[in-house]
N, C-alpha and C positions, 0 to 999 in steps of 0.2 A: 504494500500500500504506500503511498504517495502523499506525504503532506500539504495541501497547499495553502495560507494563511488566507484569510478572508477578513482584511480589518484589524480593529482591535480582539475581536470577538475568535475569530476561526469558524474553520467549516466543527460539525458534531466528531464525525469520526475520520480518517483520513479516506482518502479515494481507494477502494479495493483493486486489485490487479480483476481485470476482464475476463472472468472467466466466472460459469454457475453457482462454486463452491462459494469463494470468496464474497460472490453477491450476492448471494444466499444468506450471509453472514451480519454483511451491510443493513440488509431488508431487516431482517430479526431485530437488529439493535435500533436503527432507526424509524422503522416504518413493521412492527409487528403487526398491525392491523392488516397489512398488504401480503404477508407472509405466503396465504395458503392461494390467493391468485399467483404469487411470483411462481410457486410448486406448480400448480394445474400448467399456467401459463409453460414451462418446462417442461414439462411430460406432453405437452400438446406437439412443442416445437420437435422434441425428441424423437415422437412417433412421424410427424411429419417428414423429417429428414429421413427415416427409416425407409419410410414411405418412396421420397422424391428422390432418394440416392444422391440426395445432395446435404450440404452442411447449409444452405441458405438458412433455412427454419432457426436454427440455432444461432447464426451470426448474426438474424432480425433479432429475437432474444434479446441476448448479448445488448447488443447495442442499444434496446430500449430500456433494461433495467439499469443499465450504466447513466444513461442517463437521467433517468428519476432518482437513484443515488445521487450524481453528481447534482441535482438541483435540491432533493431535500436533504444533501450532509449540510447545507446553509440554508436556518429556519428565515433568514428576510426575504431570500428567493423564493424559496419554498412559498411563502405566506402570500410574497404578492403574484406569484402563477396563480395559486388558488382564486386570490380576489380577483384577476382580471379571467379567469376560465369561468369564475361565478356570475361576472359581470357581462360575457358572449351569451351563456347559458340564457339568462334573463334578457336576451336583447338591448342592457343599458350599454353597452359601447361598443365601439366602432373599431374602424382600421387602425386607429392608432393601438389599440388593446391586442389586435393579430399580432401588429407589428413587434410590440412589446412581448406575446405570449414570444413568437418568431426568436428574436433576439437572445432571450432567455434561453429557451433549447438549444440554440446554434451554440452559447457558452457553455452550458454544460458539456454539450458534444465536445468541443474543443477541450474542457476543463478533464473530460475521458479518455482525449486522447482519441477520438473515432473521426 
């Protein structure tokens, strides 16, 4: 795992290495309520590779739970995706809100390394 300061404050726990275990690990400690989609979510992508004879399934995976890590190991990012994904939901904002949710992912991505 990977530290990367966030401020005075920091991220909760450091960035896991990319792979199911470790993010597995991440989810548990930071996001337990999310736990047993992260599992389902895994054994979907699992079988589907199984399936497709390809690792795709698994590297989409990968790449999505890396990034809900990398946004909720920081609860201000974390906090305001949720307010501006509450805010799409209800129809009160606009493009500038996409743009915002947009921005935020793209950092995390980067912040993972994907």
């Amino acid at each position: 795992m990977s530290a990367q300061p966030d401020g005075p404050y920091g991220p909760l726990i450091p960035m896991p290495e990319l792979n199911a275990d470790a993010l597995r690990a991440a989810v548990a400690q930071i996001l337990p309520s999310r736990l047993p989609a992260f599992t389902r979510q895994l054994s979907e992508a699992a079988t589907n590779a199984q399936k497709m004879q390809s690792f795709a399934p698994l590297r989409t995976f990968v790449h999505y739970w890396a990034v809900i890590v990398a946004i909720e190991r920081h609860p201000q990012r974390a906090a305001r995706l949720h307010e501006l994904e509450r805010a799409l939901a209800e129809g009160e904002a606009g493009r500038e809100a996409v743009t915002e949710v947009r921005l935020i992912w793209e950092a995390a991505e980067a912040e993972a390394g994907l």
